[in-house]
N, C-alpha and C positions, 0 to 999 in steps of 0.2 A: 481494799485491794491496794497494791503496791502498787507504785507509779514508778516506769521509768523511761526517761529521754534519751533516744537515738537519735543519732546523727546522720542520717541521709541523703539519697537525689532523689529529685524529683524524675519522676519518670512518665507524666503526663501527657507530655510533648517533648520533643526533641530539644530545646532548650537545655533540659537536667539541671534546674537551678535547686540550688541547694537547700536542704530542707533541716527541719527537726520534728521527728514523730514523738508526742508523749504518747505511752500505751500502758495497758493493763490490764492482766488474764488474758493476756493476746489478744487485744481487741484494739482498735483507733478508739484514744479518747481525744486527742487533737494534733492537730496538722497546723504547722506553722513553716516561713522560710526559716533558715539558720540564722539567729540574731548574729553571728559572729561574720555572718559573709559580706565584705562591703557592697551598698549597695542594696541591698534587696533588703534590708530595715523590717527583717522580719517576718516580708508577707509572701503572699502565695499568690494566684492566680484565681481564678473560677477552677477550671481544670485540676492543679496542683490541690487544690480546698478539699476536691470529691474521690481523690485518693480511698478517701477510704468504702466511698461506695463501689468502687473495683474492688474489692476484697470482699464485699459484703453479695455481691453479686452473682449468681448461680447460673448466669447464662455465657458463663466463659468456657473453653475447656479443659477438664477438670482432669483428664486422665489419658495417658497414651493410645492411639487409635489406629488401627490403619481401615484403611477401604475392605468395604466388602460388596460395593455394587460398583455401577461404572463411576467416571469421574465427574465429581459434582452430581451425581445422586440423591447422595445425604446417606446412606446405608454405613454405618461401622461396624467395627467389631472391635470393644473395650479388651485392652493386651495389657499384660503387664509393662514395667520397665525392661526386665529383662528380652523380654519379645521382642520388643519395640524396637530396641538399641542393636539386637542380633538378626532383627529383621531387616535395616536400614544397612548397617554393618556387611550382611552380605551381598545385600545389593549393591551396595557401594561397590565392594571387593570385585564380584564378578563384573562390574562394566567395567572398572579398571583392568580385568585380566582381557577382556575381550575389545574393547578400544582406546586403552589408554588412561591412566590419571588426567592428562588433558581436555577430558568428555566429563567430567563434573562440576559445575558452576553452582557457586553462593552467591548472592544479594545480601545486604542487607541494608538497614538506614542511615549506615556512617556512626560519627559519637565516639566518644572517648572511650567507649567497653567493649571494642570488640577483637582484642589482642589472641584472645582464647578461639575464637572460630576463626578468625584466619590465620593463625597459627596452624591448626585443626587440617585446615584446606592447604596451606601449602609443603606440610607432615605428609598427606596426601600424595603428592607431586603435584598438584594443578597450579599453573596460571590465572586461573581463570574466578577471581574475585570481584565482585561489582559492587556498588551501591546504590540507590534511587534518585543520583544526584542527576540522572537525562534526566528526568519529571522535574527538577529544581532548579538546583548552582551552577549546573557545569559548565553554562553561558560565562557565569563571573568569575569561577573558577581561568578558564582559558582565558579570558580579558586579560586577567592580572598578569596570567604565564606570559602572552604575549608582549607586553610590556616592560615586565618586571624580570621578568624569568624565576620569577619566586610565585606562587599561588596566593589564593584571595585568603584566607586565612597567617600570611606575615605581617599580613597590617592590621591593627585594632583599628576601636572608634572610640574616641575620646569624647563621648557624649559631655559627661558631666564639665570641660574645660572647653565645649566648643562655643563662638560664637553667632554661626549658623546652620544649621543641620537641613540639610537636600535632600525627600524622602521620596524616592520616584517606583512606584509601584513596591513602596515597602512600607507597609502600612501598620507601623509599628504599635499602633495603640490598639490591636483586637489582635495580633501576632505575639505579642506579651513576652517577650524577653524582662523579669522584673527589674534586674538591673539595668538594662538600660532605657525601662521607660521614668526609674527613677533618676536614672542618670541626666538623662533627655528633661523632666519635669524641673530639676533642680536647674538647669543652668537656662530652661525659659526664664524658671523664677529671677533668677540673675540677669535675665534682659537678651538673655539669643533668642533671635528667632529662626521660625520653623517655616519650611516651603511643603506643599505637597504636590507632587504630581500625582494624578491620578483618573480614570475614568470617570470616576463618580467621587461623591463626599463621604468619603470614610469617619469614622472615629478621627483619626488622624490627621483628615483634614480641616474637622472641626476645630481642632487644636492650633492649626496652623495661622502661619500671618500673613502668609500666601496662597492662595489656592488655585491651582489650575487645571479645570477642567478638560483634560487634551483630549483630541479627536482620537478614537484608539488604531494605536498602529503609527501612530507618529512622534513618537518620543524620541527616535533618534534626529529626526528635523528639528526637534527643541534643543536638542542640545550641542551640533551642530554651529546654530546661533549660536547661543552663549559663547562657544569657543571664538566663532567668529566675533564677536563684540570683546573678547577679551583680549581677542590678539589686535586689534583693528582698532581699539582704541588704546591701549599696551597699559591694560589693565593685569596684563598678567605679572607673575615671579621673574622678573630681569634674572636675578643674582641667580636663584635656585635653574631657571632653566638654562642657562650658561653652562650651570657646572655639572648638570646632572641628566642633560635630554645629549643624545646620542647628536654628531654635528650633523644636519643640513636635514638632521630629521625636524625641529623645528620649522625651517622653511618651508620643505615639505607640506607639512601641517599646514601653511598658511596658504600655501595656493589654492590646497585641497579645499578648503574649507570656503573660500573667496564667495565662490556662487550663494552658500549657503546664511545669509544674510537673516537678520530679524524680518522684515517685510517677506522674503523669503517661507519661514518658518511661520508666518502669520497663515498665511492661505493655505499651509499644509495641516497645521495645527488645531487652528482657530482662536489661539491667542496672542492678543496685542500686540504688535513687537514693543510697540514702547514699555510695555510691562515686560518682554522678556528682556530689554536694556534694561532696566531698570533693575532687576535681578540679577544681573552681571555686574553690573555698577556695586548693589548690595554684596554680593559676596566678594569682590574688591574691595571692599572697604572693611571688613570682616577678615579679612588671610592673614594669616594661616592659619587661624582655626575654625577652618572650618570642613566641613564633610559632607559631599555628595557621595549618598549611598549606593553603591553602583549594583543592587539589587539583593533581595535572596532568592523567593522563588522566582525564577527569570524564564523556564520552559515556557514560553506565552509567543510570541511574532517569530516568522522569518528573521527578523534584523534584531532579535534581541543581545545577541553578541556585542554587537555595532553598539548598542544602547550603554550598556556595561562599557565595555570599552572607551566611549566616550565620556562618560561619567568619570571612568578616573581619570580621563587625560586632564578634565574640566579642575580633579582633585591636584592633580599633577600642576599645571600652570598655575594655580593657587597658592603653589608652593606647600602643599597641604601634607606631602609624604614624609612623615618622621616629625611630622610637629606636631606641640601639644596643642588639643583642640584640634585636630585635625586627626590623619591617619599614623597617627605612631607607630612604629616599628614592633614587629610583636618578640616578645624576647622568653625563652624556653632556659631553662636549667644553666645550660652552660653560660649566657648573658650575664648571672649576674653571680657566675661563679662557684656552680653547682653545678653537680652532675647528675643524669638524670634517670629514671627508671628502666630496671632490663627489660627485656620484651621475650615474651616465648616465640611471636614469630622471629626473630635472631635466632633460635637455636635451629635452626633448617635451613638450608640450601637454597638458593632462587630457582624455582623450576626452569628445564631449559627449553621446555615447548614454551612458543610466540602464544600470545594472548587472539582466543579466539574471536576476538570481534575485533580485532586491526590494528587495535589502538597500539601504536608507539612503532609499527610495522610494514603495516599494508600502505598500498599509493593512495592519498587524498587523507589520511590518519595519523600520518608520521610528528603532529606535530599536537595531540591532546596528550593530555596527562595518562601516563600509563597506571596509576595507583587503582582508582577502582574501574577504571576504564568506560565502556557506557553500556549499560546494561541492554541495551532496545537493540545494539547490533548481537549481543550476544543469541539473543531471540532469534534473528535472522538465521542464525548458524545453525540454531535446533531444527528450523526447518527445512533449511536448504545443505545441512551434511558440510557446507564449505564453511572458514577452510579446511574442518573438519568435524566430528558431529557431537554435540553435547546430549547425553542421554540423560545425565543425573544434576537435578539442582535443590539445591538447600535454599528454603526463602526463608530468611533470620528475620525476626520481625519487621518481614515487608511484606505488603500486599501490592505487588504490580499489576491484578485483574482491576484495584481501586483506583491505583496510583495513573496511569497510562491509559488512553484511547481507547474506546469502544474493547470492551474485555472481552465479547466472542472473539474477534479480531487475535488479540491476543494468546487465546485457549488454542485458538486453531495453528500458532508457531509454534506450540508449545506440544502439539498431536506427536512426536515424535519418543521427547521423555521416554525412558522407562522407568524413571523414580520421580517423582517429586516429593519433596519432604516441607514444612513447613512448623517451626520454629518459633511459637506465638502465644501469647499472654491473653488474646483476645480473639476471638473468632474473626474472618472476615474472608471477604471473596474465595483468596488464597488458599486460606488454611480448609474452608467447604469443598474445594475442586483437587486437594490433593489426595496421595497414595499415606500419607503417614501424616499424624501428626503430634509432633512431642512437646507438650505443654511445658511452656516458662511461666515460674513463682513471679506473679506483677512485683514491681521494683521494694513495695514493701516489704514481702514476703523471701526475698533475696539482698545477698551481698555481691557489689560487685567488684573488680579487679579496683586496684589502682590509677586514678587517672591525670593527667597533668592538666591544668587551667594556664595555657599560654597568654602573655597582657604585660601590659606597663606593669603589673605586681603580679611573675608567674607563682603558682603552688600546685599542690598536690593535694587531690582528697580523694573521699572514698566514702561509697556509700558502703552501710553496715546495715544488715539483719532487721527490721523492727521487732515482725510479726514470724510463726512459725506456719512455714502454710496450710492453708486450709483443707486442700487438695490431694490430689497424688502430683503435685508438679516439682520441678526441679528449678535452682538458677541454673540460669545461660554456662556458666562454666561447669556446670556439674554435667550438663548435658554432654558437652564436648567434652569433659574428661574419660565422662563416660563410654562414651562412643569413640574415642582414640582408644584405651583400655582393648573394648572390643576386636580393636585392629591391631590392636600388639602396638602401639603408639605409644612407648615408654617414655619417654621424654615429657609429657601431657600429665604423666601419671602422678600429679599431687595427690596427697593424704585428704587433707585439707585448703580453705584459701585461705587460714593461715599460714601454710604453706607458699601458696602464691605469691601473697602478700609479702611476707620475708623475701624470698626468689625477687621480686620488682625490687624494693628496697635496698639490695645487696651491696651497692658499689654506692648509695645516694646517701650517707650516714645519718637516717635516720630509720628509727624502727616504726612499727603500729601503735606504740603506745603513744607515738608523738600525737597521732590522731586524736588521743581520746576527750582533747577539753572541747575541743571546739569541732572535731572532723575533717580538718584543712590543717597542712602544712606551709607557712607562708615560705618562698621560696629567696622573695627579695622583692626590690622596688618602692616604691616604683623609679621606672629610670626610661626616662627617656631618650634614647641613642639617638645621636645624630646622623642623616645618613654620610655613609663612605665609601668610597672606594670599594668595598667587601659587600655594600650594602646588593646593590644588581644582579642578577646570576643573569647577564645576555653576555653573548660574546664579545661586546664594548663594555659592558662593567658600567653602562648607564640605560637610562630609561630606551628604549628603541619605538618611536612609532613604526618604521617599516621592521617590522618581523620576518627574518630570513626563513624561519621554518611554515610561517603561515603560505609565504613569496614560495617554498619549494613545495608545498602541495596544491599550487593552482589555485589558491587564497590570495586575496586581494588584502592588506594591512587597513587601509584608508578606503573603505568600499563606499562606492558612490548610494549616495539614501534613494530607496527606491520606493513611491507612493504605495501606500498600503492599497488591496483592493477596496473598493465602497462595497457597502451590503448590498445584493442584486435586490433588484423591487421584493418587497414584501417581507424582505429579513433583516434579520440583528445578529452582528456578530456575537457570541457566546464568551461571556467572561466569568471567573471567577475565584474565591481565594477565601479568606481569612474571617474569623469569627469569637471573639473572646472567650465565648463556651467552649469550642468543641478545638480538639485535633483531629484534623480530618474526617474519614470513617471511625476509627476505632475510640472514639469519647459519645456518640451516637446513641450507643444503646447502654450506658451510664446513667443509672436510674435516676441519681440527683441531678446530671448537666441533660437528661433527656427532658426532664421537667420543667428545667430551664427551658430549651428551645430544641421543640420534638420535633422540626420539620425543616428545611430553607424555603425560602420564599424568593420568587422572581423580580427585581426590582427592573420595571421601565419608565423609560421617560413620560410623563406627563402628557405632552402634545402627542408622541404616537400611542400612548393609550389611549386619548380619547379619538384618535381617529380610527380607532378597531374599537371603539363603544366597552373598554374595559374596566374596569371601576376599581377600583383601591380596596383591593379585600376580595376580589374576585378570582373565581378560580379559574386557569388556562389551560392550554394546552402548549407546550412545546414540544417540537420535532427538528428533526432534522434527520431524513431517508426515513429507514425503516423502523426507528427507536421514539417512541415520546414520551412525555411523560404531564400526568398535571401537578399542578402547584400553585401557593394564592399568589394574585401582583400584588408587589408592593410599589404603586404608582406614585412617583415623586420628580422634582425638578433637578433634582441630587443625581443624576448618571447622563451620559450623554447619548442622545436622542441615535447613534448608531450602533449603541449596543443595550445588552443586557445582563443581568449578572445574578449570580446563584452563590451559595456558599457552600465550598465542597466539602464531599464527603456521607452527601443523605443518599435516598432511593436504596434501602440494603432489600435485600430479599431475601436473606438466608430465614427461614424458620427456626433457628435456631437463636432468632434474635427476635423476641419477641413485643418489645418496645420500639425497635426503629423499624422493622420489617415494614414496608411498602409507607413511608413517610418523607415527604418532598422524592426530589428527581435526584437522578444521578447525571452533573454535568458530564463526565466522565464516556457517558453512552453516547452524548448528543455529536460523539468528534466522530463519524465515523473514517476505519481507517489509521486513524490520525495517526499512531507512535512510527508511518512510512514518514511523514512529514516534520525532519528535524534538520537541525540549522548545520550546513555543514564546515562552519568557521567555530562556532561555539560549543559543537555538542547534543543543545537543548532540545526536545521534543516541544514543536511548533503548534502550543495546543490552543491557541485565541485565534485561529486562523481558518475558524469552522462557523457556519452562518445557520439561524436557526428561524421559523416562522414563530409567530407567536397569537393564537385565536381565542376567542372567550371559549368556555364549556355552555 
């Protein structure tokens, strides 16, 4: 058999590090990272590795569907393409004719590929675009706005040149970005060291040269101090905050922060203050290379905004912005004197209806990113018709029954729909509970657009084809070429994505064959800009701790730290996150990462496991209202005695999954309520802010 080597993404996890597939008779004979991508030396992940058991796997869905009982059922009716796309088609059409192109809303999970469906949506006429970022960033997203007036995406992380790395609920070694835990591994090797905050002992904390165990729900009191010991002993950037902090916002800073003292932060926290001087003192002596990472998944407290936001001010005073080793300036096409790819969304119009869930408009809103805006108020509107009513949504590879709070909760804003469509490579809550569903070719099996890598060395790459699908499924753009075609959506109507391809390329002088040796376009770099004058987008043209747009919707800039709740007698607060096996739900029922690790398991402290007589390997019961679930403890000294912690993504029930089906709990159920309870400075949905009992079986 002939062998040959494609150049790919990984499509595992939201990461998409860059891959190379060898194949043969269309088949995976091996999976490797791109030797050519810096960084990633080659390798892959657990996740990225089982690539090819997603393809080998029969319990995905394999062909267009729509309902034929109620919603979430389980009853289909197998349709063609053509059905499919003219049945969604006119759906579409008719609620547009009867309440507007503004009454149909897409999600999806953000990423470099998604030019073709929200092109698609705003061809359409709608506003109304979201992504899954309330379940995640949109806490660190707004931080950085606030500050910067540029988003958390213009600054990289200089792992590999830094001399300290601050990992505070990012727990980068089971989260597996390869580059930068190769990045991160190289310059410990080199003598940085690593801090961890965290609830419990991660991976990551293992790794670290710091570790602190904080009380959960007080990270913003830890960092707080810090700032307080930097300014109070003038350990901070003299020169940089001179020329670069907005005037008399520095002072500001230093009153506010006055109360909030190491001793202070000790009793709220439970760690030392001399250990938190002492970590102040350390990253002084380390700046400017260094990085406190101001989060990624951050939907977790009340105050997680606060958290983020102080995190970079800690980056900020460090003199950390635009340095190497620190948060460099992220530099795009034109930086380093290139131009950059067209976009099909450019060829449309900005719809002129206001975005239905507030953002960038309504009172208390006027001051989040209008881009994907937040998905959980969009919910609000399907129920409540204001400030007008959403009848149709496309979910593009997201599952927000998984992603968000107690998902009856969820289904029940959703009662209103007349369409839902969902858009997915893998089964999961979403794609079970919908009206249609149109199968995407897993990233193997597809090519995707063009995408840009912004960084100290931006490029361009491109995943390509391995495998010919197994299925009747389609890529993502085929889907939406498709389905504009349908609507008389001329402008959509490539041949081919070589087509596409050409089309991005047009103005950037390079073609597709520049692709072909390696699959990446190096664009330039690395360079690291200094900041300027140009660098800010606030109305001073420097960093602003008081934010006037936060200051004009009833937003406090410097919000006072307010004591997290304790667990009422007999509960634990609910935590949870990250796993080297698994992305989330949908790597679960992956035959070879199910083998790995078929279940989560409840990890509690030690001492309140033996005072509930619970043993290490024992099965439990968790609840919290009317949802529980069991699952084994894993009792250890590794998490803090006022919580507990699960790894999301298990408890599936769909029968159509028939490895993960009824395996560990879904955290997910234990919030009841919860996507009402989110932060209204940051965005984020307030999902560690739910307390749960925990009894033997």
């Amino acid at each position: 058999m002939e062998r040959k080597q494609v150049y790919s993404v990984c499509g595992m996890c939201t990461v998409r590090c860059p891959m190379m597939a060898t194949v043969a008779d269309n088949t995976v004979v091996h999976l490797q990272g791109n030797p050519h991508a810096a960084g990633i030396k080659g390798a892959l992940c657990a996740r990225g590795a089982a690539g090819g058991a997603l393809i080998a796997d029969d319990e995905r869905p394999q062909f267009p569907m729509i309902r034929a009982g109620e919603r979430g059922e389980g009853k289909w009716r197998k349709v063609s393409w053509d059905e499919a796309l003219a049945y969604v088609a006119g759906k579409l059409s008719g609620i547009k004719d009867a309440h507007g192109a503004r009454s149909i809303l897409l999600s999806d999970r953000g990423g470099p590929f998604r030019d073709m469906h929200r092109a698609f949506l705003k061809a359409v006429g709608s506003p109304n675009y979201c992504n899954h970022d309330a379940a995640c960033a949109r806490n660190v997203q707004h931080a950085a706005l606030s500050l910067f007036g540029f988003g958390r995406k213009d600054v990289a992380y200089d792992y590999k040149s830094s001399k300290h790395v601050v990992l505070q609920t990012r727990n980068i070694f089971e989260a597996i970005n390869v580059k930068e835990v190769n990045d991160l591994l190289d310059a410990r090797e080199s003598g940085a060291k690593i801090t961890c905050i965290d609830v419990r002992s991660t991976v990551t904390a293992a790794k670290a040269d710091n570790f602190f165990m904080i009380r959960p729900g007080t990270d913003y009191a830890f960092n707080l101090a810090v700032i307080h010991v930097l300014l109070a002993k003038g350990l901070y950037d003299r020169e940089f905050a001179s020329a670069w902090i907005k005037e008399r916002d520095l002072e500001a800073l230093k009153t506010f922060v006055e109360p909030y003292g190491p001793e202070f932060a000790a009793a709220e926290t439970g760690i030392p203050a001399k250990r938190i001087e002492a970590l102040a003192s350390q990253l002084a002596a380390a700046a400017p290379a260094v990085i406190w990472h101001p989060g990624w998944m951050t939907a977790r407290y009340g105050d997680s905004f606060n958290v983020c936001r102080s995190a970079y001010i800690i980056n900020i005073l460090l003199g950390a912005i635009g340095a190497k080793g620190g948060l460099p300036l992220t530099n795009k096409a034109a930086h380093v004197g290139k131009k950059g790819l067209k976009t099909l969304v450019g060829l449309f119009p900005k719809p002129e209806d206001k975005r239905v869930d507030g953002v960038g408009w309504m009172e208390g809103r006027t001051h989040f990113d209008t881009g994907p805006g937040l998905v959980n108020l969009a919910y609000e509107a399907i129920e409540t018709g204001e400030p007008y009513p959403i009848k149709a949504y496309i979910a593009h590879r997201h599952d927000p029954l998984m992603a968000f709070p107690d998902s009856a909760d969820v289904k029940r804003r959703w009662k209103n729909l007349e369409l839902l469509v969902s858009v997915t490579f893998s089964w999961s809550d979403t794609a079970w509970f919908s009206d249609v569903v149109l199968p995407m070719s897993p990233y193997l099996e597809r090519e995707s657009m063009i995408a840009t890598k912004s960084g100290v060395s931006p490029s361009l790459f491109v995943r390509r084809r391995a495998l010919e699908p197994r299925f009747d499924t389609r890529a993502d753009w085929e889907i939406y070429r498709d389905l504009a075609r349908v609507m008389g959506i001329k402008e959509l109507d490539f041949a081919s994505i070589k087509d596409i391809w050409a089309f991005q390329l047009a103005d950037t002088g390079y073609a597709i064959d520049d692709f072909e040796a390696t699959g990446m376009v190096k664009l330039g770099g690395p360079l690291y800009r200094p900041v300027d004058e140009k660098t800010f987008k606030t109305g001073s043209g420097k960093i602003e701790f008081i934010n006037p747009k936060l200051e004009a919707d009833g937003l406090v800039s410097l919000a006072p730290y307010v004591a997290p709740a304790s667990p009422p007698e007999g509960r634990f607060r609910v935590s949870f996150g990250r796993v080297g096996l698994h992305t989330q739900g949908h790597t679960v029922n992956n035959p070879l990462l199910f083998a790995q690790m078929p279940e989560n398991v409840l990890w509690i402290n030690s001492d309140e496991a033996q005072k509930r007589g619970i043993a290490d390997g024992a099965v439990v019961e968790v609840r919290n209202g009317s949802y529980a679930g069991r699952l084994k403890a894993k009792v250890t000294e590794g998490i803090h005695p006022e919580t507990v912690f699960m790894v999301h993504g298990f408890g599936h029930t769909l029968p159509v999954e028939s490895r993960a089906r009824g395996r560990g709990v879904a955290d997910n159920e234990l919030m009841p309520q919860g996507i009402a309870n989110w932060d209204k400075s940051g965005g984020g949905v307030s999902m560690q802010e739910h307390f749960v009992t925990v009894t033997p079986v």
